[in-house]
C-alpha positions as CSV (number, residue, x, y, z in Angstrom):
1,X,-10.0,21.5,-25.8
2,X,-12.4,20.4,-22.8
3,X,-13.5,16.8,-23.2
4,X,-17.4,16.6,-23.4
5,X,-18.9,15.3,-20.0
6,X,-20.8,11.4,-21.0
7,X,-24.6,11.2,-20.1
8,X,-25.6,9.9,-16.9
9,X,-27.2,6.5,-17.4
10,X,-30.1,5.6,-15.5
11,X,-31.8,2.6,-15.3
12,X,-35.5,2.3,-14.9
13,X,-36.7,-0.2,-17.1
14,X,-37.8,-3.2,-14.6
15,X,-37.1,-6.0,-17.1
16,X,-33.2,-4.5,-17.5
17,X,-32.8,-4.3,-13.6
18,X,-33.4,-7.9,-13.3
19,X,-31.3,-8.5,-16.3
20,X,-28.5,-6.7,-14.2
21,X,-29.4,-8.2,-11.2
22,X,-29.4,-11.6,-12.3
23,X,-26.1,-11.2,-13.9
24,X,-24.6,-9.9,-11.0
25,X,-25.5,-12.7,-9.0
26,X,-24.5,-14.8,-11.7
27,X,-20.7,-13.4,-11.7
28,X,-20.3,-13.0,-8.2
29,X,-22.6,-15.6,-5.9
30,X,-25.1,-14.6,-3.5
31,X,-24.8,-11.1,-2.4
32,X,-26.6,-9.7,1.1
33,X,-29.0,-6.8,0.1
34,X,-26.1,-3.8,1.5
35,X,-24.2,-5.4,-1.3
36,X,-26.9,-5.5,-4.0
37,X,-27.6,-2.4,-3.1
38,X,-24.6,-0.5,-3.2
39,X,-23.5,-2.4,-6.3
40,X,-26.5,-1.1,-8.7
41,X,-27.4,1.8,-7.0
42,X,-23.5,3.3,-7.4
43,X,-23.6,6.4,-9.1
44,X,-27.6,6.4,-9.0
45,X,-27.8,4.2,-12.3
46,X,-30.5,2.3,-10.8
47,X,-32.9,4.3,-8.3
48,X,-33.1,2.6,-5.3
49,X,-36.5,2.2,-5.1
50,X,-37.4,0.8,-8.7
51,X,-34.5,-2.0,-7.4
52,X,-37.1,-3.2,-4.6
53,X,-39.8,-3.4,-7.1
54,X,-37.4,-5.7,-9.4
55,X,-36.5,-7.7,-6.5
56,X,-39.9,-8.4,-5.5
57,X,-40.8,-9.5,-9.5
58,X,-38.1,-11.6,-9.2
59,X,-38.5,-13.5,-5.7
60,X,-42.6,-13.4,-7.2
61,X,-40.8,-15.5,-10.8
62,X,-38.5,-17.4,-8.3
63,X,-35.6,-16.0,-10.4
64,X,-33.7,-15.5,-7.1
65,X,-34.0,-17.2,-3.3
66,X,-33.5,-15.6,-0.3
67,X,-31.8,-17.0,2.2
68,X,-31.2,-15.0,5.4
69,X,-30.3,-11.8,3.9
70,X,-28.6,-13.4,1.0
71,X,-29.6,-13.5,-3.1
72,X,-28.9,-16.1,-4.6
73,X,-29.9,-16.9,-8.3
74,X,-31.9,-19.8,-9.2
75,X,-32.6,-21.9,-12.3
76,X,-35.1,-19.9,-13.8
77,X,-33.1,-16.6,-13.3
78,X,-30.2,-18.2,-15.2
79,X,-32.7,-19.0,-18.0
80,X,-33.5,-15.3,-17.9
81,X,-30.0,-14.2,-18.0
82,X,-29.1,-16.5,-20.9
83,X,-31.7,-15.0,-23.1
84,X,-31.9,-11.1,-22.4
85,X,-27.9,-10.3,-21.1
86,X,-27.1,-9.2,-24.1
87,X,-29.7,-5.9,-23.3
88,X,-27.2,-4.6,-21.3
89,X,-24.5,-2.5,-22.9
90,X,-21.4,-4.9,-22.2
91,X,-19.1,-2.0,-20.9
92,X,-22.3,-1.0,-18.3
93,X,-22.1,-4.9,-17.3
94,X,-18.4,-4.9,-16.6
95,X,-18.7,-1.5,-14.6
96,X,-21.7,-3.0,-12.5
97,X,-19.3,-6.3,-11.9
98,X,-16.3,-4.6,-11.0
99,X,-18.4,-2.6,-8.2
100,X,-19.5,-5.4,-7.1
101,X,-16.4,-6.9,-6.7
102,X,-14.9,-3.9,-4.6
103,X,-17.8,-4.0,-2.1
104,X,-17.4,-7.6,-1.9
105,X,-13.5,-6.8,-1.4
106,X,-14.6,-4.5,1.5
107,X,-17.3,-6.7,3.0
108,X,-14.6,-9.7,3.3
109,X,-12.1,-7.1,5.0
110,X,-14.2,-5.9,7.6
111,X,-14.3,-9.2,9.2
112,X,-10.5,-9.2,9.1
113,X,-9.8,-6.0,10.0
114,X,-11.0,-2.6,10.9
115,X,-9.0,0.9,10.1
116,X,-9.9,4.7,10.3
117,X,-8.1,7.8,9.8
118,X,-7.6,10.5,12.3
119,X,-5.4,13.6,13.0
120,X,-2.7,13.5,15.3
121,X,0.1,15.8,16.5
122,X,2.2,14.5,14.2
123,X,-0.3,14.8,11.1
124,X,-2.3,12.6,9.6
125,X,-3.0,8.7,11.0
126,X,-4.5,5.8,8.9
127,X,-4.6,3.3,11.1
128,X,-5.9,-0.1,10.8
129,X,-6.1,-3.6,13.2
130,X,-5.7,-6.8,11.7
131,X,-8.3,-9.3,13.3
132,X,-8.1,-12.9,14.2
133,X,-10.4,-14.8,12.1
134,X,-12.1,-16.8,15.0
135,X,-12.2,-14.7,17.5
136,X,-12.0,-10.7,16.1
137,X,-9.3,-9.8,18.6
138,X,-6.5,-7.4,16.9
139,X,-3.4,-9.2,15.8
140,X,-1.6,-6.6,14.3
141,X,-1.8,-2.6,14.2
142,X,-0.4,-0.5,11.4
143,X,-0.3,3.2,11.7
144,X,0.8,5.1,8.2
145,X,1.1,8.8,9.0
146,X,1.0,12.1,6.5
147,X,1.4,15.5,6.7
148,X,-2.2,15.8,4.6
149,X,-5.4,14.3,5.0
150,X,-5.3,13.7,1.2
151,X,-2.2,11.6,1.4
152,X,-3.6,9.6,4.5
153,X,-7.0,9.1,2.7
154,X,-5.0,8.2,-0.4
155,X,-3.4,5.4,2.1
156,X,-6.5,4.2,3.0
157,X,-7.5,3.7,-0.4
158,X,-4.8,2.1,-1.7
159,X,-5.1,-0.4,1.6
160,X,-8.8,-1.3,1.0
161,X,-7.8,-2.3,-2.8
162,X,-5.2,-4.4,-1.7
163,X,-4.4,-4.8,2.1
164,X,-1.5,-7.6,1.3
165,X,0.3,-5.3,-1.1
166,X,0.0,-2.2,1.6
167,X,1.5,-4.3,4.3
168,X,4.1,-6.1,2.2
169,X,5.2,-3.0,0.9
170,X,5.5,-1.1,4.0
171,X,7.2,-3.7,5.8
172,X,10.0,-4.5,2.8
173,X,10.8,-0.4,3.9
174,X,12.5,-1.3,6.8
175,X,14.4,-4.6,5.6
């Protein structure tokens, strides 16, 4: 028996985008608008441009600062938050703040390191460069290979998740 496909959710309502928004900030500190961006529009649940007009309400209702080209949430937007959170559907919050913790994951690793995948002669390459803090020259190179693109691109996923458990684990293979 197939499983019924769930509705799409899309958010338009202004007042519920700054609900998210405002609990996102709340849950995960000030974000840089990529990150905001990529967070609430994942999976089109909140068009892209209807987010600019709910930023802009809120900067106007100083529920936010912006500081470079970092949110932050301010006293009033906590206010906000306190009293209309509960108009999000709590499992749409939770999806919304574990996005946002993956591109926040993945913003934090690109200043440490940089990877790819290519194809080689001998297959299928994920490579990545681990970065010195201070001064972004490579450390330490890992190559993982495969005989498929899928199982390279599976590598690279599993190394964005968790680049400590990649390396640990391919490492403890040769001891």
């Amino acid at each position: 028996m197939k499983t019924p496909k769930l509705p799409k959710i899309v958010i338009e309502d202004e007042l519920k985008i700054i609900t998210l928004v405002c609990y996102l900030l709340e849950n995960l500190g000030s974000l840089t608008e990529s990150q905001l961006l990529e967070t609430v529009t994942v999976e089109d649940i909140v068009p892209q441009f209807k987010l600019g007009d709910a930023l802009t309400t809120m900067e106007k209702k100083q529920f936010m600062t912006v500081t470079g080209n970092a949110y932050r949430l301010e006293e009033a937007g906590k206010n906000w938050l306190s009293q209309f959170e509960n108009s999000i559907a709590v499992t749409l919050r939770k999806k919304m703040l574990n996005e946002g913790k993956k591109v926040m994951l993945v913003s934090d690793l690109k200043k440490t390191a940089k990877w790819g995948v290519s194809k080689t002669d001998k297959g299928w390459c994920f490579h990545a460069h681990l970065l010195n803090e201070f001064d972004g020259t490579p450390v330490m190179e890992i190559n993982l290979y495969s005989k498929t693109e899928q199982g390279v691109l599976e590598m690279q996923e599993k190394f964005l998740k968790n680049p400590a458990k990649v390396l640990s684990s391919s490492i403890s293979n040769f001891l």
